[in-house]
N, C-alpha and C positions, 0 to 999 in steps of 0.2 A: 504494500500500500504506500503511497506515495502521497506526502503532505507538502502544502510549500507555506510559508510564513510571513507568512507577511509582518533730571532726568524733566527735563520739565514737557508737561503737557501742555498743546494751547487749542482749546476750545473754538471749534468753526462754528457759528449757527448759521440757519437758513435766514434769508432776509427778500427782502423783497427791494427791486430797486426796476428805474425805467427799461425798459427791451432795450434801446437806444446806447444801454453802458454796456450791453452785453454781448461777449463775442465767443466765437465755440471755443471748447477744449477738450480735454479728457474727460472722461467718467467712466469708473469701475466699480465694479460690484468685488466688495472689500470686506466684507465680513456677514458668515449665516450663523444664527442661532437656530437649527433648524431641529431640534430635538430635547428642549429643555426636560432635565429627570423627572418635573414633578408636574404631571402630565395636565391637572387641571389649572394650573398657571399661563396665563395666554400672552407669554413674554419673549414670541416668537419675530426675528424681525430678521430685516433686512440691510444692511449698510451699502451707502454707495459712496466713494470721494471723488475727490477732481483733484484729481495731484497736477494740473496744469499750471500756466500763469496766467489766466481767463476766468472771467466768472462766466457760468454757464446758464440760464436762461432753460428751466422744466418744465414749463408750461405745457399742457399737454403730451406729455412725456406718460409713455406704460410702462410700467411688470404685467406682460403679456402670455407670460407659460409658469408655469410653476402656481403660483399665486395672480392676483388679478388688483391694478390700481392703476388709478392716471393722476399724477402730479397737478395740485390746482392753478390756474391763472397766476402768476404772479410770482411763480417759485422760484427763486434763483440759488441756486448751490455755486458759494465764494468760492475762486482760488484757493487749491487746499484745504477746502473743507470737507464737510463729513454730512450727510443727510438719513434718516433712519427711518424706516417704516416698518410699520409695526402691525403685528397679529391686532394688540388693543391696544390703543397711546396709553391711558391712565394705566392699567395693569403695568406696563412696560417702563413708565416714567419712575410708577411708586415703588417699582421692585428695585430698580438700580438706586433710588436713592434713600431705598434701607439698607440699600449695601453701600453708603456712604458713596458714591459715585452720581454727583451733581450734574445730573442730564435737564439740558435746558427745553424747556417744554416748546421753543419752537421749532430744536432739532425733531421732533417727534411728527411722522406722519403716519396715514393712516385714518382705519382699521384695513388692512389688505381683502379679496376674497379669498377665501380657500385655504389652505394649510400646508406648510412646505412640509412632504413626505419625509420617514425616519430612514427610507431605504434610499432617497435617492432622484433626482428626477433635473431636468433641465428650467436654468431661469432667465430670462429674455427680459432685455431693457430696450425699449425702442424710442427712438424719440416723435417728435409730433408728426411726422409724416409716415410714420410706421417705418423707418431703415433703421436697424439694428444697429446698436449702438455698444452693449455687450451681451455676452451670454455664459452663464455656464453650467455645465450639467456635472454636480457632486455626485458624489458614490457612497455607499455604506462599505466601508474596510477599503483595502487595498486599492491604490495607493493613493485613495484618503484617508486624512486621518480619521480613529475612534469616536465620536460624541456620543454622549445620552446618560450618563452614568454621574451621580453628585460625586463631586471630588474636594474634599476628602471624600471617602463612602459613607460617614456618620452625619452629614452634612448634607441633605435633603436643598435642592434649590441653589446649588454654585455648578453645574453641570457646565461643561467648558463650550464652546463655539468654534465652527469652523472662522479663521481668520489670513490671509492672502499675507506672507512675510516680504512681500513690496509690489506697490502698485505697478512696479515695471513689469513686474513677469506678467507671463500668459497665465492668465486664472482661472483655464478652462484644463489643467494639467493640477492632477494633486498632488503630485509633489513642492509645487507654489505656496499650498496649503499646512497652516499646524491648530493646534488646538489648544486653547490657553482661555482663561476663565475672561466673560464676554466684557467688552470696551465700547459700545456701543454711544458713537457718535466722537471714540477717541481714534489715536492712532493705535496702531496693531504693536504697540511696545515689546510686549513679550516675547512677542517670536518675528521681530523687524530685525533682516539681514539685507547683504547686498550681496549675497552668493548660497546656492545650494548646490546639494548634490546632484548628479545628472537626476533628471528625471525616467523612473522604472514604471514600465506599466507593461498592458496587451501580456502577463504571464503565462505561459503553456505550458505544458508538458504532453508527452503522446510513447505510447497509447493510456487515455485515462487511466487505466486498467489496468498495469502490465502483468504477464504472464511471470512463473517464475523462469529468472534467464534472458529475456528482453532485454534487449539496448533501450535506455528509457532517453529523448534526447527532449531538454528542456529548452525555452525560450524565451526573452524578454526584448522588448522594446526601448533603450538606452537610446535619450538624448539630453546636450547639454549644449547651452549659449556658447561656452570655452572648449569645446570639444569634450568628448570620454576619450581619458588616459588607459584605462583599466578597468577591466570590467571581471568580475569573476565570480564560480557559485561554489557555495560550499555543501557537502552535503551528508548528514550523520545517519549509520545504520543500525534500527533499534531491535534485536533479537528478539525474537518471541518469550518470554518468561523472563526476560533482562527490563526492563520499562525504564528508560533514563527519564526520569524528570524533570521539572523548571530548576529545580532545586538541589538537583544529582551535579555533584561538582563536575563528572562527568560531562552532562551537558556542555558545558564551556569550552574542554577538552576535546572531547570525540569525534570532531569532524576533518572531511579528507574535501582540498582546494583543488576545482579545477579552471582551469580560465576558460572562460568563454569568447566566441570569436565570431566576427561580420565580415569572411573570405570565401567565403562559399564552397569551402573546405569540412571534413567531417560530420557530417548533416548537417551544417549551415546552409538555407536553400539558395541565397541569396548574397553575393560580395557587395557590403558598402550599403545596404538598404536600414541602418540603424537597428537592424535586427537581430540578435547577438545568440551564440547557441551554444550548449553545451551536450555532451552525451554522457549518461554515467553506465559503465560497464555493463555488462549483462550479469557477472556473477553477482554485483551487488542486487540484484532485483532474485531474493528467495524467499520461498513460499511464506508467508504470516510473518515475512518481514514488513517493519513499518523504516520508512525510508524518508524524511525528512530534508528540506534543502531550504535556503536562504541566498541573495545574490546582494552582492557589494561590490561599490563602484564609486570609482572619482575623475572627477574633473581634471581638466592641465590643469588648471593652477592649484590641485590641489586638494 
């Protein structure tokens, strides 16, 4: 059986100012709260920024998939600001500011329709003439991050937020993505970098299934802004009647490196297509073995 595993703040509000000062810029979709732990709490929202140097003009602006809202007459999201909409404004304002976090009640819009799903689903910002403006479609697990669980666990109601660690990247890619307790209407502090690691997605293996003896040959999808230096899997084999655990020092130890390769060599289907393969023997694939693997990779620079 084969498993694989996956400091100062500055406050932007929304404001209202004439069409006339207003000239395009950016806007992302910069942070979801898309699965708060304590289910009847309606503190579901949405962040969007303009990391530009333009104020942006939302008038008639939707969340068109996902959820449902069109920004009112008048809206204008500053230069580097932050705009937030929200499952309910009052729910969402009073929550953040018992948790001591001063959300100013004009960043706050809303109520959205509909309810952004626990598993996953695509969100679409269009502006007034309906041309997409951004989108992105999250995931439950790999390789997005985890939500939904209060963190600490004794602590009902701090359940963490999917959040974009810079508005440069592509935020339609989860590795752009971390999870860090929600900022809604701040910057992304937490998990704000200016480099990640390549981004790993599209994971395979074949055959689902393998026979005992199969060459089992895995695959990932590795890209990165700076190129991928090195890309490799690693992968541990757990005996029948042997059970290594999380907690088995073993674990940490027992795994055998192979590099994986984008030459169209060794069932690689394909040279240079970002698509990176490895094979693991045949003997390791025996009967009521559990066969475990992980891939790790870095950037040039690092």
């Amino acid at each position: 059986m084969i498993r694989n595993w996956q400091t100062t703040v500055l406050t932007m509000i929304l404001a209202l100012a004439p069409l006339a000062s207003i000239r395009a810029g950016e806007v992302v979709i910069n942070e979801l709260h898309t699965n708060p732990d304590v289910e009847t709490e309606l503190v579901e929202f949405i962040e969007l920024h303009n990391p530009g140097s333009g104020d942006v003009d939302l008038s008639g602006w939707r969340l068109s998939e996902g959820v449902f809202f069109t920004f009112p007459e008048g809206t204008v999201l500053p230069a580097g600001g932050y705009a937030v909409v929200g499952q309910n404004q009052d729910q969402l304002t009073s929550k953040w500011m018992l948790l001591r976090i001063d959300l100013p009640t004009l960043l706050v819009l809303g109520p959205y329709g509909g309810k952004l799903s626990n598993e996953g689903e695509k969100i679409v910002l269009a502006d007034a003439d309906g041309v997409v403006v951004d989108e992105v479609t999250y995931r439950l697990g790999f390789p997005w991050p985890i939500v939904g669980d209060p963190i600490p666990a004794d602590q009902p109601g701090r359940g963490h937020s999917l959040q974009l660690v810079n508005p440069l990247f592509d935020n339609d890619l989860g590795g752009s993505w971390r999870h860090a307790s929600p900022t809604p209407g701040f910057p992304n502090m937490e998990v704000q970098t200016d480099n990640v690691a390549p981004h790993l997605r599209q994971v395979t293996h074949s055959p689902r299934e393998p026979r005992s003896g199969e060459v089992v040959t895995i695959t990932v999808k590795a890209t990165d802004p700076d190129g991928v230096q090195m890309i490799g899997l690693a992968y541990q084999v757990v005996a029948p009647g042997d059970y290594i655990g999380l907690d088995d020092p073993r674990y940490e130890d027992a795994w055998m490196t192979v590099d994986m390769r984008d030459d169209g060599l060794d069932g690689d289907a394909e040279a240079g297509d970002d698509v990176f393969t490895a094979q693991l023997p045949a003997p390791v694939q025996a009967h009521r073995n559990l066969v475990r693997y992980r891939i790790f990779a870095m950037d040039s620079v690092g």
